[in-house]
TORLOLUM-856096 format. One record per residue (C-alpha): residue in one letter; x, y, z. Coordinates in steps of 0.02 Angstrom, whole numbers, padded with zeros to 5 digits, always signed. Layout:
BEGIN
AXYZ ...
REM end
This chain:
BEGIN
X+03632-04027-04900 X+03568-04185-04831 X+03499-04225-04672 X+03563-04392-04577 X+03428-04522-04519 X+03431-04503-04323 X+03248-04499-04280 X+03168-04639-04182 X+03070-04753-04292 X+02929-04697-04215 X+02972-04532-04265 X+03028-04600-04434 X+02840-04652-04453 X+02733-04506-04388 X+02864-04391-04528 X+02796-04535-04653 X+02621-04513-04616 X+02630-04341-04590 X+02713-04318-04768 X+02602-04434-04852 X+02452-04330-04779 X+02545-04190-04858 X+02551-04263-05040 X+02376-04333-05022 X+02337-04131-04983 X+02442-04037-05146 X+02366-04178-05255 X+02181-04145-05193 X+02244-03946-05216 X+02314-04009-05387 X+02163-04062-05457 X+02063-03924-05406 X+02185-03796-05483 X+02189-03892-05628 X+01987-03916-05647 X+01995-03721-05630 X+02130-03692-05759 X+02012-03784-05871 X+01872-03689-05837 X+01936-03527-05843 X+02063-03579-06006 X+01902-03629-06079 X+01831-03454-06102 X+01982-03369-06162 X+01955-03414-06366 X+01769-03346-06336 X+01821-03181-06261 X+01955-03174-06401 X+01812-03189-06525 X+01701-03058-06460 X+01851-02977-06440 X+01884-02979-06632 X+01700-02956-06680 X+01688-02805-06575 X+01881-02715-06654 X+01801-02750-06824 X+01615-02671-06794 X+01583-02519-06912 X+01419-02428-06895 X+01270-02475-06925 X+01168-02399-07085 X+01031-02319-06996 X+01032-02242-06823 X+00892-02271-06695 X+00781-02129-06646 X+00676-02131-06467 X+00511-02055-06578 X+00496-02224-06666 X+00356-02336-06609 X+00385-02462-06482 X+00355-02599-06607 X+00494-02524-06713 X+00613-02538-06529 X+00550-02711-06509 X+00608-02748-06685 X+00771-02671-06657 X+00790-02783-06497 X+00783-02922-06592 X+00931-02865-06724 X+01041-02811-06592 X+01140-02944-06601 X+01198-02885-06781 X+01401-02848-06770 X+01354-02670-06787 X+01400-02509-06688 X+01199-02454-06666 X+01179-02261-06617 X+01014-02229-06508 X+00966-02060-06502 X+00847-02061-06333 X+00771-01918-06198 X+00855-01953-06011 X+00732-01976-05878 X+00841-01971-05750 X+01018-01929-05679 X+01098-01940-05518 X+01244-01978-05411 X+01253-02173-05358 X+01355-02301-05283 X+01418-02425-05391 X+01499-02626-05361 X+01546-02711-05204 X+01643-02559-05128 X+01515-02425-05168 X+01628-02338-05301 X+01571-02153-05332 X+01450-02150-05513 X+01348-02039-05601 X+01200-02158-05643 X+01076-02118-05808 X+00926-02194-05859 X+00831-02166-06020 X+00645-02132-06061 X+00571-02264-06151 X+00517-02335-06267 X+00722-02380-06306 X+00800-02562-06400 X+00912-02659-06279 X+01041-02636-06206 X+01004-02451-06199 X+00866-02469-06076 X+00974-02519-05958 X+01043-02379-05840 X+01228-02338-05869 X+01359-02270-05793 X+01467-02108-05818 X+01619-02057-05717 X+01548-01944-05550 X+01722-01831-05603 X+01667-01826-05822 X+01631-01701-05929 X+01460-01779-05922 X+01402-01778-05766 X+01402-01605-05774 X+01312-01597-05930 X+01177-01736-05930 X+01018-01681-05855 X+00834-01758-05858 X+00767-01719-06011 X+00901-01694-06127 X+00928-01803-06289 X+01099-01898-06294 X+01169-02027-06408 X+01193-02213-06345 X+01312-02323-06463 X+01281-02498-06427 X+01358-02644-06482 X+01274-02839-06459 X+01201-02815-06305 X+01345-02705-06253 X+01336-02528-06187 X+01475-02449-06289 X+01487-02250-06282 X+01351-02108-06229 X+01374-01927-06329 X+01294-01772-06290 X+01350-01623-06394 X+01528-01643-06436 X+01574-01729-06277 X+01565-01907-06259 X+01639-02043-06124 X+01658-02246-06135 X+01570-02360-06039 X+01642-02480-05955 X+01635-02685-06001 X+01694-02680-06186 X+01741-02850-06251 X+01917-02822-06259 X+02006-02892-06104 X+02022-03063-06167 X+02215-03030-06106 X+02162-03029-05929 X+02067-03235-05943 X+02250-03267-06016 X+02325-03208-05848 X+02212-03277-05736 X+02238-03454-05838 X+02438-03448-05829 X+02402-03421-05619 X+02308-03562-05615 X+02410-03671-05724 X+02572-03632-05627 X+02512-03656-05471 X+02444-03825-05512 X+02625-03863-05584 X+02683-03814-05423 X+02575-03905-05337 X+02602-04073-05383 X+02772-04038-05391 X+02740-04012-05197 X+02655-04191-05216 X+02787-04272-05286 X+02898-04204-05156 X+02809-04243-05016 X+02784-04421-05085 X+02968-04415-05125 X+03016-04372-04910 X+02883-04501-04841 X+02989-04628-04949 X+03145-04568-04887 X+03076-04553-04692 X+03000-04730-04689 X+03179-04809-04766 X+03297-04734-04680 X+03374-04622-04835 X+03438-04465-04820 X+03294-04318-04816 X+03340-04164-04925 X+03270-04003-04844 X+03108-03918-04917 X+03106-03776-05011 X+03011-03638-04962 X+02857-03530-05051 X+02987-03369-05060 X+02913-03176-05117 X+02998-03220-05254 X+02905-03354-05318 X+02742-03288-05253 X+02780-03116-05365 X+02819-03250-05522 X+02671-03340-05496 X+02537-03210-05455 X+02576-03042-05477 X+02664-03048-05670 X+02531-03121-05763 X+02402-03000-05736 X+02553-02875-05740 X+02598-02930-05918 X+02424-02962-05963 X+02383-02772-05930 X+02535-02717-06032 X+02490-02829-06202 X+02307-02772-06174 X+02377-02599-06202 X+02508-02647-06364 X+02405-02801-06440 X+02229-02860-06472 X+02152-03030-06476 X+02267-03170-06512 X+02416-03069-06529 X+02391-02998-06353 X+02362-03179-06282 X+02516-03259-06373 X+02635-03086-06317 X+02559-03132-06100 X+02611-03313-06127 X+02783-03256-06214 X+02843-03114-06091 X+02761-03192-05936 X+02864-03370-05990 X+03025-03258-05992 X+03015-03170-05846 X+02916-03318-05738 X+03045-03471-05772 X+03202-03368-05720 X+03121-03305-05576 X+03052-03438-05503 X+03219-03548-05537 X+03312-03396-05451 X+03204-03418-05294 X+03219-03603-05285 X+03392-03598-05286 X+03409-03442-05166 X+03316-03536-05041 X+03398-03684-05058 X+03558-03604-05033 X+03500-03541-04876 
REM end
């Protein structure tokens, strides 16, 4: 519903400025969200290819053994970028309890005696709670699969656990690019809009009331695509996944976010 004019003009103008300021702001916002869509929209067909290497890896001919010579590990460094699942038989030197990421997450950290190819002489880690924490001790042999320079699996016996940082949440880059995308949408929408009011305040026109940043909208915008990007990760792989987030996240996003709109309107 619209608004009569019955400011002041000097009113009229400091709602002018003060909305101009405002579009001047969501555009600035605008670009930024849209330099980071770019950036992070950028990386999603290279995570979908690793992703797609890594699903098609078989295993590699010949397994690595910790009682070849360190010139044989070196050479095996070098090929480890073959799109092969390597298995590295090696001795642990040692195995403890540690605290793991920004918020000291519980781990059970191993390290391997060398001489060992990359990425296996890098210390992993096993879930404090696994089957393996109870088992690995210093000194025993396991078996490290490696994959690129990724850390895939660790065996000992007949029990074995998955490390993790696998390439295959290319899903998730999808999710984080449809947030970014949106809100720029939204944002110069917000732009346009504010552009749209200063007009309206420095003529004398009618001002239609703003719509407000509901739940609902804030649920649409943020919360579904790494929702639905979770779910395909677990029903799809690689480009399938990424098309399936962009299809179900477009259904459910557009209808909710036109349902807020129009519920705060209303009010």
């Amino acid at each position: 519903m619209a608004l009569d004019m019955t400011e002041q003009p000097e009113a009229a103008r400091y709602r002018a400025r003060h909305e101009r300021m405002c579009a001047l702001g969501w555009t600035l916002l605008g670009l930024v969200l849209l330099g980071l869509s770019t950036a992070v929209g950028s990386l999603i067909t290279g995570q979908i290819a690793d992703e797609e290497a890594f699903l098609g890896a078989r295993t590699c001919a010949k397994a690595e053994a910790v009682a070849e010579a360190v010139a044989e590990a070196v050479a095996e460094a070098v090929r480890g970028t073959d799109d092969c699942l390597r298995t590295i038989r090696a001795t642990v030197r040692s195995a403890q309890d540690a605290k793991s990421g920004p918020k000291g997450a519980d781990v059970f950290r191993v390290r391997l005696q060398a001489p060992v190819p990359t990425p296996a002489d890098r210390p992993f880690d096993l879930r404090s709670n696994g089957d393996l924490a109870h088992l690995v001790k210093p000194g025993a042999e396991v078996e490290v699969t490696t994959w690129r320079d990724v850390q895939v699996s660790v065996r000992q016996g007949g029990t074995s656990e998955t490390l993790p940082g696998l390439p295959d949440e290319s899903t998730m880059y999808v999710g984080l690019t449809l947030i970014c995308v949106w809100t720029t949408a939204l944002a110069f929408i917000a732009a346009f809009g504010s552009a749209r009011r200063a007009r309206c305040h420095a003529t004398g026109r009618p001002v239609t009331p703003r719509v407000g940043f509901g739940w609902a909208k804030g649920l649409s915008i943020v919360v579904l695509p790494m929702v639905v990007s979770y779910f395909s990760l677990t029903l799809w792989d690689a480009w399938t996944a990424a098309a399936m987030t962009v299809a179900i996240w477009a259904l459910i996003a557009f209808p909710a976010t036109f349902a807020a709109l129009r519920w705060d309107r209303d009010r």
